[in-house]
C-alpha positions as CSV (number, residue, x, y, z in Angstrom):
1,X,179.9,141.3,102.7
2,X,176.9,140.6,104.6
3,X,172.7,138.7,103.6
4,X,172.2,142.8,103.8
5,X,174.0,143.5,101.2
6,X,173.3,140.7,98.8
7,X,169.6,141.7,99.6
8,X,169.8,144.8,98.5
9,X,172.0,144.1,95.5
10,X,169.1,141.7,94.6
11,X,166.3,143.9,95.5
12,X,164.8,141.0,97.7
13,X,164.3,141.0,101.2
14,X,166.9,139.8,103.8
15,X,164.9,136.6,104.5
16,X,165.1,135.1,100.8
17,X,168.6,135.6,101.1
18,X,168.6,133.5,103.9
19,X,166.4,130.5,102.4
20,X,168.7,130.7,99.7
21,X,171.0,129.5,101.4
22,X,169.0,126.7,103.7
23,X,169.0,123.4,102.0
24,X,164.5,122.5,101.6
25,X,163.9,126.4,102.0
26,X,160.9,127.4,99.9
27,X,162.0,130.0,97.1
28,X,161.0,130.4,93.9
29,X,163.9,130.3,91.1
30,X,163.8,133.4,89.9
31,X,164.1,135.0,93.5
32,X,167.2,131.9,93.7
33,X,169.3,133.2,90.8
34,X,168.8,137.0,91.3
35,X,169.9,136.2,95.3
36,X,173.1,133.8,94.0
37,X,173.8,136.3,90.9
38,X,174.9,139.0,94.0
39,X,176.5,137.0,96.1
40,X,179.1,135.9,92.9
41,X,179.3,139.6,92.4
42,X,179.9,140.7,95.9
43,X,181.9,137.4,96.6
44,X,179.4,136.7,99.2
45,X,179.6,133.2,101.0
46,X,177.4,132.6,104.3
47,X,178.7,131.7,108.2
48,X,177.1,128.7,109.1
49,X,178.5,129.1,112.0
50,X,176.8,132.9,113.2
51,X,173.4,130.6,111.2
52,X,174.5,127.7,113.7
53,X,173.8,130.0,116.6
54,X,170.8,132.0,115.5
55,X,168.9,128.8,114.1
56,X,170.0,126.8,117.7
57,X,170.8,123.9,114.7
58,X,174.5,123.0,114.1
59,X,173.4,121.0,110.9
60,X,176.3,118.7,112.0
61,X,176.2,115.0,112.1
62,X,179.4,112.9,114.2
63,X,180.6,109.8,111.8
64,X,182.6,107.3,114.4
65,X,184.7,105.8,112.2
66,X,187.4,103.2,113.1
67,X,189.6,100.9,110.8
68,X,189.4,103.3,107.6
69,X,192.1,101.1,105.7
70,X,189.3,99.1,105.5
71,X,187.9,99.3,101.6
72,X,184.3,98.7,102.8
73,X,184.2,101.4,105.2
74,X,186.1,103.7,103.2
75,X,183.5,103.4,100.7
76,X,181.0,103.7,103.4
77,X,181.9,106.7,104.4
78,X,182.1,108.4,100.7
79,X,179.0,107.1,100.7
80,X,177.6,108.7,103.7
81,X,179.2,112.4,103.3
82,X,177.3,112.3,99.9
83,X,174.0,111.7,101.6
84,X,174.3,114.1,104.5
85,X,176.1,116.9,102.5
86,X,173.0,117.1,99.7
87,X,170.6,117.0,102.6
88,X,173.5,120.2,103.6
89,X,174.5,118.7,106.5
90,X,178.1,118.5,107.6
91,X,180.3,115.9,108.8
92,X,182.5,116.0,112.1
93,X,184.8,113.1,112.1
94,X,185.8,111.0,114.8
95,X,188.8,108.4,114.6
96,X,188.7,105.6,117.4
97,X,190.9,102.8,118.0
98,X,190.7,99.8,115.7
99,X,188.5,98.0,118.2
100,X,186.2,99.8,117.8
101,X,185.6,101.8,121.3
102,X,184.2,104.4,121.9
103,X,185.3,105.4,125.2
104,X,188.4,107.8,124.8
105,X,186.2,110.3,122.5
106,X,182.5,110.1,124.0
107,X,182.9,113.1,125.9
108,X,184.3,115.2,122.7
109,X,181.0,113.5,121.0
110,X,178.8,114.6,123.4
111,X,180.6,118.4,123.7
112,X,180.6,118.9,119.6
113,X,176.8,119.9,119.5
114,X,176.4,117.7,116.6
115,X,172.5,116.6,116.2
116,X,172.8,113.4,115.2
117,X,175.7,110.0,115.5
118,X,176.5,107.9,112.8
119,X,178.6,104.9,114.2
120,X,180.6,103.0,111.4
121,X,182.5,100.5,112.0
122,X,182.7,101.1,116.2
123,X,181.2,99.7,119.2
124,X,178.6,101.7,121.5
125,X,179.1,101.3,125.3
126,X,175.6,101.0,127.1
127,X,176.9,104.3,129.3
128,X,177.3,105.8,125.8
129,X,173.9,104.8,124.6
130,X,172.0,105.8,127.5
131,X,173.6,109.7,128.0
132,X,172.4,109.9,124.0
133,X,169.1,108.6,125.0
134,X,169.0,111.2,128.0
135,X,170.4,114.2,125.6
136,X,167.8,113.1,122.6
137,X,170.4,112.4,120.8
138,X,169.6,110.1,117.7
139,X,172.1,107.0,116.6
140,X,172.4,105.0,113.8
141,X,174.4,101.9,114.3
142,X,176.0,101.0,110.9
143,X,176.9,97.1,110.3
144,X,177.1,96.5,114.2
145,X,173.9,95.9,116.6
146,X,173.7,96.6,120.8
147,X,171.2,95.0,122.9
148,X,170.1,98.8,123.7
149,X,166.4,99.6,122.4
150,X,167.0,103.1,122.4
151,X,169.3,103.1,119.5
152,X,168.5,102.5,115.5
153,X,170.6,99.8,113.8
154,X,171.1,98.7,110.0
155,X,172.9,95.5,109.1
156,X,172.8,93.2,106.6
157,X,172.2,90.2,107.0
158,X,175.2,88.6,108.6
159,X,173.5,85.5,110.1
160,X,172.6,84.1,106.5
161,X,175.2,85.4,104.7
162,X,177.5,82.8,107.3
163,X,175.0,80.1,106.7
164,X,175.7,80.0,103.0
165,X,179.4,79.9,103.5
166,X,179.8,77.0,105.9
167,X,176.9,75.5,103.6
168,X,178.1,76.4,100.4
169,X,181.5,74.5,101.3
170,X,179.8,72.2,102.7
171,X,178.5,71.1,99.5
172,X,181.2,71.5,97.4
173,X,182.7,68.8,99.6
174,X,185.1,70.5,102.3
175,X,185.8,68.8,105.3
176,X,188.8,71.0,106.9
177,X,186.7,74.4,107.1
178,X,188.7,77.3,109.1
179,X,187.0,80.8,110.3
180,X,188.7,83.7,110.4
181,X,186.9,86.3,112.8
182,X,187.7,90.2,113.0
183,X,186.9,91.3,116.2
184,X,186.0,89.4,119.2
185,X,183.5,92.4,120.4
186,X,182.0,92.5,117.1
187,X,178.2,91.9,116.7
188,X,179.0,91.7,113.0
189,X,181.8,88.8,113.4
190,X,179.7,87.2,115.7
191,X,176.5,86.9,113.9
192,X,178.5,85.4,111.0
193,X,180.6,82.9,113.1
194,X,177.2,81.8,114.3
195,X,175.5,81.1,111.3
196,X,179.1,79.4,109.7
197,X,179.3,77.0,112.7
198,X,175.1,76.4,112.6
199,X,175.5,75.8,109.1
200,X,178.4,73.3,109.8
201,X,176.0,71.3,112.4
202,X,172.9,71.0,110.7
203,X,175.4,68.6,108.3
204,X,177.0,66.9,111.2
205,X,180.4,68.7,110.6
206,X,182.4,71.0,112.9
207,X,184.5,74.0,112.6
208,X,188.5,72.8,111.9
209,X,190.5,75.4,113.0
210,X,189.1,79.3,114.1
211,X,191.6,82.3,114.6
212,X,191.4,86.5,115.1
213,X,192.6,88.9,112.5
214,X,190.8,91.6,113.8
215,X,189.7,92.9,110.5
216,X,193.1,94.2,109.8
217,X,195.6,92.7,106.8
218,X,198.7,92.7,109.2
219,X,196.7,90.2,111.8
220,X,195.5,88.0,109.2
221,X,198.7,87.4,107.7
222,X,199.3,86.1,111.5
223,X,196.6,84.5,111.9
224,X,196.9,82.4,108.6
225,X,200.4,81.2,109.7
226,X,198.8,80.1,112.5
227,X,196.2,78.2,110.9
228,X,198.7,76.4,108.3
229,X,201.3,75.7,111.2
230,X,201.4,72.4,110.6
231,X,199.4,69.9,109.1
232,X,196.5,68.8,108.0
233,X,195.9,71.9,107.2
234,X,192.1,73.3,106.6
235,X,191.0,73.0,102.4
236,X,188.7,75.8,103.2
237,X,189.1,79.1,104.9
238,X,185.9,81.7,105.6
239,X,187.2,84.8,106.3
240,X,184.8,87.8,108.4
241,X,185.5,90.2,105.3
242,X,187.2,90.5,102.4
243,X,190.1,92.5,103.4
244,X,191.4,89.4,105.3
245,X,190.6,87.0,102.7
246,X,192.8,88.9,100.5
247,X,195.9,88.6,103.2
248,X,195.1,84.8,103.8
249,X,194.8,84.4,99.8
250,X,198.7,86.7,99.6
251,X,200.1,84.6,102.9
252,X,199.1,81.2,101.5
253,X,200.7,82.4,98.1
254,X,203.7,84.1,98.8
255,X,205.2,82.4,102.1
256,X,203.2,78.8,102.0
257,X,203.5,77.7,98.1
258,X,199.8,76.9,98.4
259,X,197.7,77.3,95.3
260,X,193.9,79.1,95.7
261,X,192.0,77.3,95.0
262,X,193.2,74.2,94.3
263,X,194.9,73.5,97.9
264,X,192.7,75.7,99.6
265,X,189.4,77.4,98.9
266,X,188.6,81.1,100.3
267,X,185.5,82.8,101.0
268,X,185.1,86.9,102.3
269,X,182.3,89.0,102.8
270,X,181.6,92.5,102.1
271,X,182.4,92.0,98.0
272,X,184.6,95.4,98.2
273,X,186.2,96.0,94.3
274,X,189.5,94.0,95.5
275,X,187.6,91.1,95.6
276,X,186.6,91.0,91.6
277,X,190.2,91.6,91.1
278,X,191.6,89.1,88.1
279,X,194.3,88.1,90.7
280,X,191.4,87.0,93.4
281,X,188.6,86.5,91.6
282,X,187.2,86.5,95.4
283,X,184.0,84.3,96.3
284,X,181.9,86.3,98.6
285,X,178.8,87.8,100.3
286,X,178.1,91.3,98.8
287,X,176.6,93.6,101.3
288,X,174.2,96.2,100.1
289,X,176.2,99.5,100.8
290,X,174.2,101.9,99.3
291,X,170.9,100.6,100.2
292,X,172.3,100.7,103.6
293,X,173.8,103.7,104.0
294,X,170.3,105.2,102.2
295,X,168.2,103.5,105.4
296,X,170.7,104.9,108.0
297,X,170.5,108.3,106.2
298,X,167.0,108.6,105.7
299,X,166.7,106.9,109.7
300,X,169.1,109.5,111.3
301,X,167.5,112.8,109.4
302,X,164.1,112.2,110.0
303,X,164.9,111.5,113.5
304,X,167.0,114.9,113.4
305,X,164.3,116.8,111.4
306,X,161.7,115.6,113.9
307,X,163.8,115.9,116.9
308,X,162.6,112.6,118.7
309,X,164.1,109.1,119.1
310,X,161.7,106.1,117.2
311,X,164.5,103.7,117.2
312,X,164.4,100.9,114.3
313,X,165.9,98.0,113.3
314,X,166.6,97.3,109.3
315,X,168.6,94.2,108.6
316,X,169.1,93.6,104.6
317,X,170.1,90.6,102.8
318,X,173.3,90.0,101.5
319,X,173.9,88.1,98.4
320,X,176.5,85.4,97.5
321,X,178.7,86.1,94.6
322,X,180.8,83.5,93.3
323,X,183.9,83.6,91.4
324,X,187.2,81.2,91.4
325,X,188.6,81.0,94.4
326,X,186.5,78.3,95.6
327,X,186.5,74.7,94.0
328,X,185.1,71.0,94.4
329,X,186.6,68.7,96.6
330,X,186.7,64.9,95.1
């Protein structure tokens, strides 16, 4: 079955069939349900792809995606297909390694004819950056920032967010305060080990102990035998995001008979569900997912729609939520 067909079934002309079908077409709803009313009846669906090639617009967006055992990026990207797919865009997925690069697959990027890049979770090589820039290619970064101008970014706020922790601890009397960082190449671990250790200074203190869990739950349960090797071991650990805390709160439980948070007290970031678990009741920084995925939607389709680069930088605040798993030192 063919738009013909459906058309005529309809008794409408070939064209409404076809802004039936394209998501912001103008059509009145009358026209829309006598057009849909055929296709049920003839079984009519249409090729995007033969539209893809007529219209010269894939309506394709590439996600880069890396760490997707992750629960915040998990939920980012449920997040994201729900914004691009009601705007009737489609999602081509790209898996990179779990630090993040995006070297192996920026040629099969580049090749898939997609409109717009979405990075999540993954780092953007200035090479990278620059061919997009050359191809008019728009990017949204998403949680990480480059120093490349031609590229939009939207973070929260990660400097603050590690300014209240070492702060926070600060005053409820810690002395032994550990960081935990994800990635070394991360912006986002980066911006939140500064503020921690700023924090720390402006109160005449210093970090205790720092070690790399690469945002992954295997390499935090390393790094947190590390930490509590021997002793004195830190009363207070700040972990890059939540799904580390949790493995430094199961380590510390399980395999060092240390209570949380009476031996030691724990912070994360990203407040993913886990985290309000009655087993964690996690202390942490809730970033603003869906008001963040909404800016790099709405940043990455009008950018698409309008098909020019006017890169912008959104950073949103993050805010503290507190639960048990912090208490007061003496």
């Amino acid at each position: 079955m063919t738009s013909r067909d459906v058309a005529r079934l309809a008794g409408v002309s070939q064209s409404a069939v076809s802004r039936c079908f394209s998501p912001q077409a103008s059509i009145s709803a009358k026209t829309r349900e006598k057009v849909l009313a055929a296709a049920r009846q003839l079984g009519y669906r249409p090729n995007t792809i033969a539209r893809s090639l007529i219209t010269r617009s894939s309506r394709t967006v590439a996600v880069v995606v890396s760490q997707l055992d992750n629960p915040f990026y998990a939920l980012t990207l449920a997040r994201a297909s729900r914004a691009f797919q009601s705007e009737g865009y489609h999602l081509l997925l790209f898996l990179v390694s779990d630090d993040g690069d995006t070297t192996g697959v920026m040629s099969e990027i580049l090749q898939s004819q997609a409109e717009g890049i979405l990075m999540l979770a993954a780092s953007m090589t200035t090479p990278f950056a620059q061919e997009c820039v050359a191809r008019s290619i728009p990017v949204v970064m998403f949680n990480r920032t480059v120093d490349f101008t031609g590229v939009s970014q939207v973070s929260s706020d990660n400097y603050n967010g590690g300014y209240w922790v070492g702060s926070y601890l600060a005053g409820q009397g810690h002395r032994r305060m550990a960081f935990l960082n994800g990635l070394a190449s991360s912006s986002t671990g980066a911006h939140r080990r500064r503020g921690f250790l700023d924090a720390l200074a402006a109160r005449g203190l210093e970090c205790w102990a720092e070690e790399n869990g690469e945002y992954r739950f295997d390499k935090a349960c390393e790094a947190t035998r590390r930490l509590f090797a021997q002793p004195p071991y830190p009363d207070a650990v700040f972990a890059a995001n939540d799904h580390m805390a949790v493995a430094v709160i199961e380590t510390l439980r399980a395999e060092l008979g240390l209570r949380v948070p009476e031996d030691v007290s724990i912070i994360g970031f990203d407040d993913t569900p886990v985290a309000a678990w009655p087993s964690y009741r996690l202390t942490t920084l809730r970033q603003p997912v869906e008001d963040m995925v909404t800016a790099a939607a709405e940043l990455l389709l009008e950018q698409m729609r309008e098909e020019r680069l006017s890169p912008v930088q959104r950073i949103l605040p993050v805010v503290p939520v507190l639960r048990g798993s912090v208490c007061q030192k003496g």
